[in-house]
C-alpha positions in Angstrom: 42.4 -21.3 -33.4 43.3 -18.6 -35.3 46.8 -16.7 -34.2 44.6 -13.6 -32.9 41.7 -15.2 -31.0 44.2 -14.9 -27.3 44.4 -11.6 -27.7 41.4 -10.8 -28.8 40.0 -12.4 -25.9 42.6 -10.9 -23.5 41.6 -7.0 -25.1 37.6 -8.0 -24.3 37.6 -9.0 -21.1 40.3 -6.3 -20.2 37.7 -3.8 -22.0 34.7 -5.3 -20.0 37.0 -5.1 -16.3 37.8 -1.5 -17.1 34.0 -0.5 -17.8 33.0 -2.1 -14.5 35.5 -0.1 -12.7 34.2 2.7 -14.4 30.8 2.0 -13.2 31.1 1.6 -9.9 33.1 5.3 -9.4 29.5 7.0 -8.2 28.4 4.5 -5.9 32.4 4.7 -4.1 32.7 8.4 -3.8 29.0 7.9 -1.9 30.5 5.8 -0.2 33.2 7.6 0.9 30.6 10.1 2.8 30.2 7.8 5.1 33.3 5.9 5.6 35.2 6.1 8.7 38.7 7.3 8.9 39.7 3.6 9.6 39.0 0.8 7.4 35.7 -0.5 7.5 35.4 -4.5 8.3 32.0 -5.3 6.5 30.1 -8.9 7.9 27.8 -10.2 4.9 24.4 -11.9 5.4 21.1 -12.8 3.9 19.6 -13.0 7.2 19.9 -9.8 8.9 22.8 -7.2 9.2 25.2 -7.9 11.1 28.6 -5.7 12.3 32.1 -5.6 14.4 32.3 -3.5 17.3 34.0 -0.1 16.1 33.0 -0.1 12.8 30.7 2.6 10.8 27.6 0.5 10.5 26.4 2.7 7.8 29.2 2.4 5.6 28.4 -1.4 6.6 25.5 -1.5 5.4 26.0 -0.4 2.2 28.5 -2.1 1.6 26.8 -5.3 2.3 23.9 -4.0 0.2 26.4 -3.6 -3.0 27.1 -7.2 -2.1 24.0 -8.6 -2.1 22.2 -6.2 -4.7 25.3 -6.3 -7.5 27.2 -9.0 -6.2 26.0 -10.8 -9.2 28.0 -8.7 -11.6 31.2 -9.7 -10.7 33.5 -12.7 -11.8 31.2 -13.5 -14.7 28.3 -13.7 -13.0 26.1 -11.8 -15.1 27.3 -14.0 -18.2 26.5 -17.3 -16.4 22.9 -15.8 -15.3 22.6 -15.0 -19.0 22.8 -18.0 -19.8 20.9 -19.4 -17.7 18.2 -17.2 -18.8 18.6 -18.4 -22.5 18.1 -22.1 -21.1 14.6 -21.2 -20.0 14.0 -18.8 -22.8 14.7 -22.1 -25.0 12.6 -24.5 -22.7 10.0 -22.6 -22.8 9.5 -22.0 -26.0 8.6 -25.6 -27.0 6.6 -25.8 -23.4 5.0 -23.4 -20.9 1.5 -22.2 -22.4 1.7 -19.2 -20.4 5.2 -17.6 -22.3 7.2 -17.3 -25.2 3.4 -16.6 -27.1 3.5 -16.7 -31.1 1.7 -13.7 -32.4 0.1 -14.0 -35.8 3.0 -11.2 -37.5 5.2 -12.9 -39.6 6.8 -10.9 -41.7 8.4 -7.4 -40.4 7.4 -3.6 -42.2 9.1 -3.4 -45.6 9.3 0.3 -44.7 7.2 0.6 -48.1 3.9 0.8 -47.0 1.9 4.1 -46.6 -1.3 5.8 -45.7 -3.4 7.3 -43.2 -4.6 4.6 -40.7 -6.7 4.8 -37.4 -5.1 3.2 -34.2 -6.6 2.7 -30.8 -4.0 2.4 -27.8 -6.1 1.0 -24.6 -3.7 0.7 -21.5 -3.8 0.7 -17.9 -4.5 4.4 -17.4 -5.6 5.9 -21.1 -7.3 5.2 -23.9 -5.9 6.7 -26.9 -7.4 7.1 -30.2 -4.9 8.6 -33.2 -5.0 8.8 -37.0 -1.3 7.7 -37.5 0.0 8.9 -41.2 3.1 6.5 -42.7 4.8 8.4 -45.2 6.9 5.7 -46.6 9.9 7.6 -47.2 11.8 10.3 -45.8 15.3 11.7 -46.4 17.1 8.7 -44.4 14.6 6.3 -43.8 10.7 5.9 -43.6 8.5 8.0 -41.3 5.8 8.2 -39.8 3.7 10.7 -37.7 0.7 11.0 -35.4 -1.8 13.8 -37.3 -4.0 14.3 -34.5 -4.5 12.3 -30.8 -7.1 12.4 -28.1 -6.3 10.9 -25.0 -9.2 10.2 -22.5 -7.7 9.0 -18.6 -9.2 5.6 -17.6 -9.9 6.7 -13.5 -11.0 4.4 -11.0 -14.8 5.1 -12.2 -13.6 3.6 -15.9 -11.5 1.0 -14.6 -14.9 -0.4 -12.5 -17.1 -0.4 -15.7 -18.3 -4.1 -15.5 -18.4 -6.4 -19.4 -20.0 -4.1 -22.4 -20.0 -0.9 -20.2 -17.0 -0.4 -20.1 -16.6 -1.2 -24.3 -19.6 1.0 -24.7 -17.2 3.7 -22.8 -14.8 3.1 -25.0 -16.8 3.4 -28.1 -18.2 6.8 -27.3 -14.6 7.9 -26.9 -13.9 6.8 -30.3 -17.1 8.6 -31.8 -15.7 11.7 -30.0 -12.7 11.5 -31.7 -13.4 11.1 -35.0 -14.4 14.2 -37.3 -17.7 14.4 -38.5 -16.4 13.2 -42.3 -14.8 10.5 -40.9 -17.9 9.3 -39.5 -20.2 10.0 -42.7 -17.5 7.9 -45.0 -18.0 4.6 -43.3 -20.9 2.4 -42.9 -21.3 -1.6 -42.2 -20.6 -2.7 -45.8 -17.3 -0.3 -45.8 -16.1 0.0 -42.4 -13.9 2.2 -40.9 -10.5 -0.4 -40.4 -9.0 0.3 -36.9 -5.5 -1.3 -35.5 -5.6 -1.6 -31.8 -2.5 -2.1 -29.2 -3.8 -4.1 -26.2 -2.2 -4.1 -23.5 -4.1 -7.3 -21.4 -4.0 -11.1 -21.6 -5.8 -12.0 -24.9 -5.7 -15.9 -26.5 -5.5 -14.5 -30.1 -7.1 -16.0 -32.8 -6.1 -14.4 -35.5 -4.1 -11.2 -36.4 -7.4 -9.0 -36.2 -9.2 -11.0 -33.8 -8.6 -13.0 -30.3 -10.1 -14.3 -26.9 -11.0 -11.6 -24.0 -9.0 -12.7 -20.8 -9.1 -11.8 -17.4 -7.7 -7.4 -17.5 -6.4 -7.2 -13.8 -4.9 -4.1 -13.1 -8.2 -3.4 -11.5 -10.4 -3.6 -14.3 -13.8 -5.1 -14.2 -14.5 -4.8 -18.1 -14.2 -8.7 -19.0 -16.7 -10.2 -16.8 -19.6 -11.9 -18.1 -17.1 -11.4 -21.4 -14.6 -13.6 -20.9 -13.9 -15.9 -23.7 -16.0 -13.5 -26.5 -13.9 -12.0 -29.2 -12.6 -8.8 -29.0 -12.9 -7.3 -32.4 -16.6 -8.3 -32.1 -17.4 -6.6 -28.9 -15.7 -2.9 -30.1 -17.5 -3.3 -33.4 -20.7 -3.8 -31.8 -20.1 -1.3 -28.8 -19.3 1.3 -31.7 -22.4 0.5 -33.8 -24.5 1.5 -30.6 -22.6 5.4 -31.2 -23.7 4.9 -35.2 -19.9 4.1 -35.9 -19.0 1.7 -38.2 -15.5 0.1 -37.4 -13.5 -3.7 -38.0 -10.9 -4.5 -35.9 -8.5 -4.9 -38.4 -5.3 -5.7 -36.2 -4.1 -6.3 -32.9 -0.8 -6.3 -30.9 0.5 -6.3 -27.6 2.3 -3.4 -26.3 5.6 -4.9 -27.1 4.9 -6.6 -30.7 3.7 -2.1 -31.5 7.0 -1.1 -30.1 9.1 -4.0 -32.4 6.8 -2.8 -35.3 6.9 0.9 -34.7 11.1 1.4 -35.0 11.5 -1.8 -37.6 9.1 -0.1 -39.7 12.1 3.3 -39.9 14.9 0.8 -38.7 15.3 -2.6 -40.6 17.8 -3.9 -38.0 15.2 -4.1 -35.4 14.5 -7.3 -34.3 13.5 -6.9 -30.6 11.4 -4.7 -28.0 11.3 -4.2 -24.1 8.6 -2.4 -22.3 9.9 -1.3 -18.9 7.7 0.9 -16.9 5.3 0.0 -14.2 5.8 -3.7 -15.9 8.1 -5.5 -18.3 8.1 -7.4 -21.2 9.7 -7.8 -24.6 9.2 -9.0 -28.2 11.7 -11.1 -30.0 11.7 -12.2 -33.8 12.6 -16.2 -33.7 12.2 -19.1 -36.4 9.1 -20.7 -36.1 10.9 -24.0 -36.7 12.3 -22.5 -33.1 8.3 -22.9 -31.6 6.4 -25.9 -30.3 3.8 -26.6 -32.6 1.2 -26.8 -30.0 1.4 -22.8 -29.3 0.7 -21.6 -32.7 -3.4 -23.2 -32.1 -5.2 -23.7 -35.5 -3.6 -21.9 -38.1 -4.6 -21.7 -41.5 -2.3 -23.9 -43.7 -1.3 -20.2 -45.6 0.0 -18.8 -42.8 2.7 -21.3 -42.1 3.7 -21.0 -46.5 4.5 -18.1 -46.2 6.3 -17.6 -42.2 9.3 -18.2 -41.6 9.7 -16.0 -38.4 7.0 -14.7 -36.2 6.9 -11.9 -33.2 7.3 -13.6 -30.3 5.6 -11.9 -26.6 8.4 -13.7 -24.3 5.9 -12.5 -21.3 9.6 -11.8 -19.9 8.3 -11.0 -16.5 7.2 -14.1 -15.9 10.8 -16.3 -16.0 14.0 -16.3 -13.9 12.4 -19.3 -11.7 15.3 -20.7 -9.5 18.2 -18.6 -10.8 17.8 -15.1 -10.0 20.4 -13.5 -7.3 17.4 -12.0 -4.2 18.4 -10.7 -1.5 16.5 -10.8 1.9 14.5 -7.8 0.9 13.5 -10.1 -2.4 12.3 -12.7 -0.3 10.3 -10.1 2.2 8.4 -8.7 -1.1 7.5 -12.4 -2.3 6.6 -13.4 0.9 4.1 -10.5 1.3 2.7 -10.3 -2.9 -0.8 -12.7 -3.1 1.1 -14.2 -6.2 5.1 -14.8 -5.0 6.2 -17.3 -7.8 4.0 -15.7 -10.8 6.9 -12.9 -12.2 10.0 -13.4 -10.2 12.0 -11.5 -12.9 9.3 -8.6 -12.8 9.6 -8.1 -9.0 13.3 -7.3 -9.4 13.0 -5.0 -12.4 10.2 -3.3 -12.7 9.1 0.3 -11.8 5.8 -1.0 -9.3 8.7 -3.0 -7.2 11.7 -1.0 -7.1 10.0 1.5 -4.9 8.9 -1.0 -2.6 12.7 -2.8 -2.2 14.0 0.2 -1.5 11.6 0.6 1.0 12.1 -2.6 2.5 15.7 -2.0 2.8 14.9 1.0 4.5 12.5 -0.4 6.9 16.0 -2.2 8.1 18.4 0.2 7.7 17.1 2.9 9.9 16.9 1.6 13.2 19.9 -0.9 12.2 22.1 2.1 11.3 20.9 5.5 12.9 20.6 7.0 9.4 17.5 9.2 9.2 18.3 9.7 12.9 16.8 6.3 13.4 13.4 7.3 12.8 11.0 5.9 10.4 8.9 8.2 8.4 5.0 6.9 9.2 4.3 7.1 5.3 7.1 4.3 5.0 4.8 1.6 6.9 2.6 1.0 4.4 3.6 -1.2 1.4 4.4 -0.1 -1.9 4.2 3.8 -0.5 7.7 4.8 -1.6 7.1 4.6 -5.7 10.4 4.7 -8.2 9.5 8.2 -9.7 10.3 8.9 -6.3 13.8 7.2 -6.3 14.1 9.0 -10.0 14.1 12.7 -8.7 16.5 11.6 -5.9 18.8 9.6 -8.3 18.7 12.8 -10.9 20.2 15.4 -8.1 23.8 15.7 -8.5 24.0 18.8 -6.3 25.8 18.9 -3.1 23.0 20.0 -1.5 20.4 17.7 -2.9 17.9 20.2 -2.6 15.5 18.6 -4.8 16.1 15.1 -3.1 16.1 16.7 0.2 12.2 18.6 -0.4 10.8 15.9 -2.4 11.1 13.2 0.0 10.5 15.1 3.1 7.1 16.1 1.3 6.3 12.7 0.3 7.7 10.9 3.5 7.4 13.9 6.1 9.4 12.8 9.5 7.2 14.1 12.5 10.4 14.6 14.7 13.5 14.8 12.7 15.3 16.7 9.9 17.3 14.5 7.3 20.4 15.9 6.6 22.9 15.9 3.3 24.2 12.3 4.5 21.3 10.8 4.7 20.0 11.5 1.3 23.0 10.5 0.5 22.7 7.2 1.5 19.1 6.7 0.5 20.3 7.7 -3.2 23.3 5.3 -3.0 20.4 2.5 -2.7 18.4 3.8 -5.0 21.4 3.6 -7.5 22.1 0.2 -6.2 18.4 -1.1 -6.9 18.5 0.5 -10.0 21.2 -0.5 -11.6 20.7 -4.2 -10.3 17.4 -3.4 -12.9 19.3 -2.6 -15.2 21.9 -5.5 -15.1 19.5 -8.1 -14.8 17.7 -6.8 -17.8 20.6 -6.9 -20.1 21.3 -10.5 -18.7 17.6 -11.2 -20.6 18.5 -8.7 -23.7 21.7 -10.7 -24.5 20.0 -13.9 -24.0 17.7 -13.6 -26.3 20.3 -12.5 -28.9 21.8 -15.4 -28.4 19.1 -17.5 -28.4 18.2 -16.2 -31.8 21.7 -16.8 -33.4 21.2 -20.5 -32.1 18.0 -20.8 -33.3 18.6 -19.5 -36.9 22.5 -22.0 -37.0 20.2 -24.8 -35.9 17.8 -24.5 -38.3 20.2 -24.1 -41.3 21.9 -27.1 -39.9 18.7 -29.3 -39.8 17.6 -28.1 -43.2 21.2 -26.6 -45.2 21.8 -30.7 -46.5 18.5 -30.8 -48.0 18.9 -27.8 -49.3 21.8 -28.4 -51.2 20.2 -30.3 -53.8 16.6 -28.9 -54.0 15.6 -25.9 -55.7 16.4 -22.3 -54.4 12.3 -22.0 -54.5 11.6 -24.8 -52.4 10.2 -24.0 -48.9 13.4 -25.4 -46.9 15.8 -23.7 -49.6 13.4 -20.2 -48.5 13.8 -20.9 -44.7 17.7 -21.7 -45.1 18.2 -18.4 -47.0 15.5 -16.2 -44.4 18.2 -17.9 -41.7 21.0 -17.2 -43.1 20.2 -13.4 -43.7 19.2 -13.2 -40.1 22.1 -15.0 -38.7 24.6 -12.6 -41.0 23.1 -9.2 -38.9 23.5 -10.8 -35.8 27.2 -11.9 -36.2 28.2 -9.1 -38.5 25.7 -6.0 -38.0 24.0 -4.7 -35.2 20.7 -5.9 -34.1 18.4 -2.9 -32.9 16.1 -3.4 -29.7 12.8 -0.4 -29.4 12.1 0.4 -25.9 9.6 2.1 -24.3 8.4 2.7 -20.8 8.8 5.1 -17.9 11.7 3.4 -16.0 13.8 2.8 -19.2 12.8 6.4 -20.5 13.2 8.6 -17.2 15.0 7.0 -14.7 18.1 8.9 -14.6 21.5 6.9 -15.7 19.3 4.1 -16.4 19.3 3.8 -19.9 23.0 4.2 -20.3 23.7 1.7 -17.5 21.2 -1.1 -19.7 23.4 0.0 -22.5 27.1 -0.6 -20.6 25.8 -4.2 -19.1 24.6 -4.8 -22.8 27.9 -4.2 -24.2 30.0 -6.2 -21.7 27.8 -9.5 -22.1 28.7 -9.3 -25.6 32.3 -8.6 -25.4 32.1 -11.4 -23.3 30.6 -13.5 -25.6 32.6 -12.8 -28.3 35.5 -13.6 -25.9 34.2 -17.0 -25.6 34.0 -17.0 -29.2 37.6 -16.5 -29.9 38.6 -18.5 -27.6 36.5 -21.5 -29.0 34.0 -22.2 -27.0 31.2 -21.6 -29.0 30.4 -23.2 -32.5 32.6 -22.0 -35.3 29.9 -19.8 -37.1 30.4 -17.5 -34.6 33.8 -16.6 -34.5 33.6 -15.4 -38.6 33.2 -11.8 -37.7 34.6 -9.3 -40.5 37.3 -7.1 -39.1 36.3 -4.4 -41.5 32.1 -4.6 -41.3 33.1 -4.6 -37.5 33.4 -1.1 -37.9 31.8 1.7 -38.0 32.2 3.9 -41.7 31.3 6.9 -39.6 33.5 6.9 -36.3 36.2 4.0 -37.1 34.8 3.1 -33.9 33.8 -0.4 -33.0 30.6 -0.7 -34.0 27.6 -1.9 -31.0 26.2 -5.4 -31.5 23.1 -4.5 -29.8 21.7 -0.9 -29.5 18.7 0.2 -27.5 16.5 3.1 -29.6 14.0 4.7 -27.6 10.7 3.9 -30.0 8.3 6.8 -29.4 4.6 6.6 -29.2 5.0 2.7 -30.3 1.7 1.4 -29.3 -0.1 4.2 -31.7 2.6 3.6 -34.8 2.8 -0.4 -34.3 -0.7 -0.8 -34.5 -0.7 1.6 -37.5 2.3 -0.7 -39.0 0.4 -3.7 -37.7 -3.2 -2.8 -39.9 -0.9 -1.1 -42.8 1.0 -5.0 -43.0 -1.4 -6.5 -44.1 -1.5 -4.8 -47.5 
């Protein structure tokens, strides 16, 4: 071990207590509103609160929420659930159909290509339709820009559309949008090439073509369509309007957002979406994959991959190691599909509203806060939403004004005022649910960082020997070198992950919060690293590329960069990728 490594392991994990102290200064001085003169004797329990005679049982309460909401966080717990996450990330990749999905991108923007393409964005609650320019260049890296947009809101009217109606919707939208020239340019022997971000199940065929799936999210536009191929039901829909289109590409929302920054930012090599849903992208060895989920493949596409864009479906894991608390197990216990996302329910923006709420539905007759009386409103499930929790979270006033009005409007109480205190202990959860969010989404962030560093060391040690001999051309000698490359920028550089989404975006505090958990998994890993406990490869880490040029400041292993209208620009990047 080299003379350093103890110290350098003391200085991290002394670095990662002090930014956990740090963290936690908000949530005390809420705290402290509520505390009793006294000290406060807290009892801790999954089944049901529970407290001493004499104590303040809303400074309890809290306190025993912290416990079972961010107990986790403490003592290296987050690390160990990392970990744990990286096991399944690494199962699943050579098993479970249903996750860890290879898409058909192999190779990541050179940052080169150009042009004006036409990209289609079809989500839960809007169909876009945008002529996306990339410029190619710019004065510090490639750009890229959205000329001109129309948006058109998918209501409940849309959303009920049944098979081609709803296409045949869609395809009128697009007429709509494009000029008259546009139009007039194209017909069937030179049609108009579209790239379109998708955000439903497809079983993709190809990189411009796949398998319609069931849409949920209340749509009623794949029945009787199930199993036909996508491309070929928008091209025919638009041929009814006398447009003439091919579905050149397709991507999920989170493959767009990967594309979208690496195409201005080489370093990119992953992508969450966290709004009403989660999910992220990873870049991974296909030598990391099970051949069985790469389907029939043309023998050219595996010559020429080395890597492919990964949809982890990240919602969908955390089976049997995730820390719930008894409000976790209320929400599963209620939701038609309990065991389907057990990582989603804890994360994402549909659920955190509806924890909160739970814990609420206890807390208020358990405590007294809210003078112990429910707000009707708060009965019904899923009625308390997390934009909610957002404007509550983003009032820092001693007043809370805004918290105070927007609630009562939302939730009014039929015979009670809520005071200061109160809103101060419903933000104090809100943080609490939050930043449990936040936590458990860096544990999956730096798991799959990991997870690629493994993969790319295990597959120069499988192949490095028979490379050492063969010629530099040779397929192994070009997957040991693509490894190597990728393995140097995630010991020595830092590795840039695109988000997108409403929770990640807006929430207030979140995105910083994602970025300090982020940060002290990897100081904790590199710990382990100096100490020894990882293999060797990792521990080579240049003192002086460790820096930044700039600052002199230690430079981040992992950064998150907010990836602006990513669907749009990665399914221009997608179609302009395939030269």
């Amino acid at each position: 071990m080299p003379p350093q490594a103890p110290l350098k392991s003391l200085q991290a994990v002394l670095a990662a207590v002090l930014r956990y102290l740090m963290r936690g200064r908000s949530l005390l001085r809420s705290w402290l509103a509520f505390r009793p003169s006294e000290p406060v004797s807290a009892v801790w329990s999954q089944d049901g609160p529970s407290t001493k005679h004499g104590t303040d049982p809303i400074a309890d309460f809290l306190a025993e929420a912290e416990h079972l909401l961010l107990g986790h966080i403490q003592g290296g717990g987050l690390r160990q659930l990392s970990q744990k996450l990286k096991s399944q990330f690494r199962e699943r990749l050579r098993s479970n159909p249903e996750c860890m999905l290879p898409s058909y991108i192999s190779r990541l923007p050179a940052g080169r290509e150009s042009g004006r393409f036409l990209a289609l964005d079809v989500g839960g609650s809007t169909l876009r339709v945008a002529l996306v320019e990339l410029i190619g260049s710019g004065p510090t890296a490639p750009e890229s820009r959205v000329i001109r947009m129309d948006s058109f809101k998918i209501d409940h009217h849309v959303r009920n559309l049944r098979g081609e109606a709803f296409f045949d919707w869609m395809a009128e939208r697009i007429r709509q949008a494009l000029s008259e020239d546009d139009a007039r340019e194209h017909d069937p022997e030179h049609p108009l090439l579209v790239g379109l971000a998708w955000s439903f199940p497809i079983e993709q065929t190809s990189s411009r073509g796949g398998k319609l799936g069931a849409m949920g999210k209340g749509f009623l536009a794949n029945e009787g369509l199930v199993g036909e191929d996508l491309g070929g039901i928008i091209q025919t829909a638009c041929r009814k309007q006398g447009v003439h289109v091919e579905l050149a590409a397709i991507v999920n929302d989170s493959s767009a957002a990967l594309l979208s920054e690496a195409y201005g930012d080489p370093s990119t090599r992953f992508s969450l979406i966290l709004g009403t849903g989660v999910n992220m992208a990873a870049h991974l060895p296909v030598a990391a994959i099970a051949a069985p989920k790469f389907g029939t493949r043309p023998d050219s596409w595996y010559e020429q991959a080395s890597h492919v864009i990964v949809d982890t479906e990240l919602g969908m894991f955390g089976h049997g190691i995730l820390p719930l608390a008894r409000w976790d197990k209320l929400l599963k216990d209620a939701h038609p599909r309990p065991e389907l996302q057990p990582l989603e329910y804890l994360v994402s923006g549909y659920y955190l509203g509806e924890v909160c709420r739970l814990v609420l539905l206890e807390a208020i007759p358990g405590t007294g806060v809210f003078g112990g009386v429910v707000p009707p409103s708060l009965m019904t499930p899923y009625a308390l939403d997390t934009e909610t929790l957002g404007i509550i979270e983003g009032d820092t006033t001693p007043t809370l004004t805004a918290a105070l009005a927007t609630f009562t409007a939302r939730h009014p109480f039929p015979s009670y005022t809520p005071t200061v205190a109160d809103m101060r202990f419903l933000r104090t959860l809100a943080s609490l649910i939050a930043r449990r969010s936040a936590s458990l989404i860096a544990a999956s962030v730096a798991a799959l960082w990991e997870l690629k560093a493994d993969a790319e060391r295990s597959l120069i040690a499988d192949l490095g020997s028979s490379t050492s001999t063969s010629s530099q051309s040779s397929p192994d000698a070009r997957l040991v070198a693509a490894a190597q490359e990728e393995l140097n920028l995630t010991r020595r550089g830092t590795t840039t992950v695109a988000f997108n989404g409403s929770v990640v975006e807006n929430y207030p505090g979140y995105r910083a919060w994602l970025q300090d958990f982020v940060d002290e998994l990897v100081s904790e890993a590199e710990a382990e690293a100096a100490a020894g406990a990882v293999p060797p490869a990792e521990k080579e880490i240049d003192g002086a590329r460790d820096k930044d040029e700039d600052s002199g400041k230690r430079r981040k292993r992992i950064k998150l960069v907010e990836a602006r209208e990513s669907s749009l620009r990665g399914a221009a990047v997608a179609l302009a990728s395939l030269g």
